[in-house]
N, C-alpha and C positions, 0 to 999 in steps of 0.2 A: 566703451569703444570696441571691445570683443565683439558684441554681436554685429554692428555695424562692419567692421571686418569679412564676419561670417555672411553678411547677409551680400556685403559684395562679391563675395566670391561663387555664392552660389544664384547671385543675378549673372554673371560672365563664366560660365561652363569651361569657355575654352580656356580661357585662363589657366596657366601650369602651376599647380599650388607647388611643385618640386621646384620649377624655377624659381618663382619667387621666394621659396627660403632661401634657395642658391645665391641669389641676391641680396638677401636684407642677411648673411650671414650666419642663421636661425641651424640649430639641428637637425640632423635630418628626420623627418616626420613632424615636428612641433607642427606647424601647421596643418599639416594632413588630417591629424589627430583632431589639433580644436576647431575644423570645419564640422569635420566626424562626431562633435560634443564628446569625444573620449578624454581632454583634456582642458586646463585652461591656459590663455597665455599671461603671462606675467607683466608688467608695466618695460620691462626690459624689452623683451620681445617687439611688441607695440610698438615700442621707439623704432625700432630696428626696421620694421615692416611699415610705416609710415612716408617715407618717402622715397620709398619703393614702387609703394603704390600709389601715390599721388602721380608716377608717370604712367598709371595705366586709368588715371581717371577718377582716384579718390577723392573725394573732398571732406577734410577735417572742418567740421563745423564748432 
């Protein structure tokens, strides 16, 4: 599900990876970092960020 993540964020450029932790709750930089592959995100995280982004267009398959 990580790279799926990573790969939508870096098909939508504009997209604010700072807002969307803002919103899904996440640390500041968790995501920043595992678009960067500096880190991974944890099934926690994932949760968090799931329907977040389902309002910008995600789809969990």
């Amino acid at each position: 599900m990580q790279e799926k993540i990573i790969e939508f964020f870096k098909e939508r450029p504009a997209l604010s990876v700072n807002q969307i932790e803002k919103e899904a709750g996440l640390p500041p930089t968790t995501l920043s970092k595992a678009v960067r592959g500096e880190r991974n995100l944890n099934e926690a995280h994932i949760q968090k960020l799931i329907p977040i982004l389902k309002k910008y267009g995600f789809i969990v398959e």
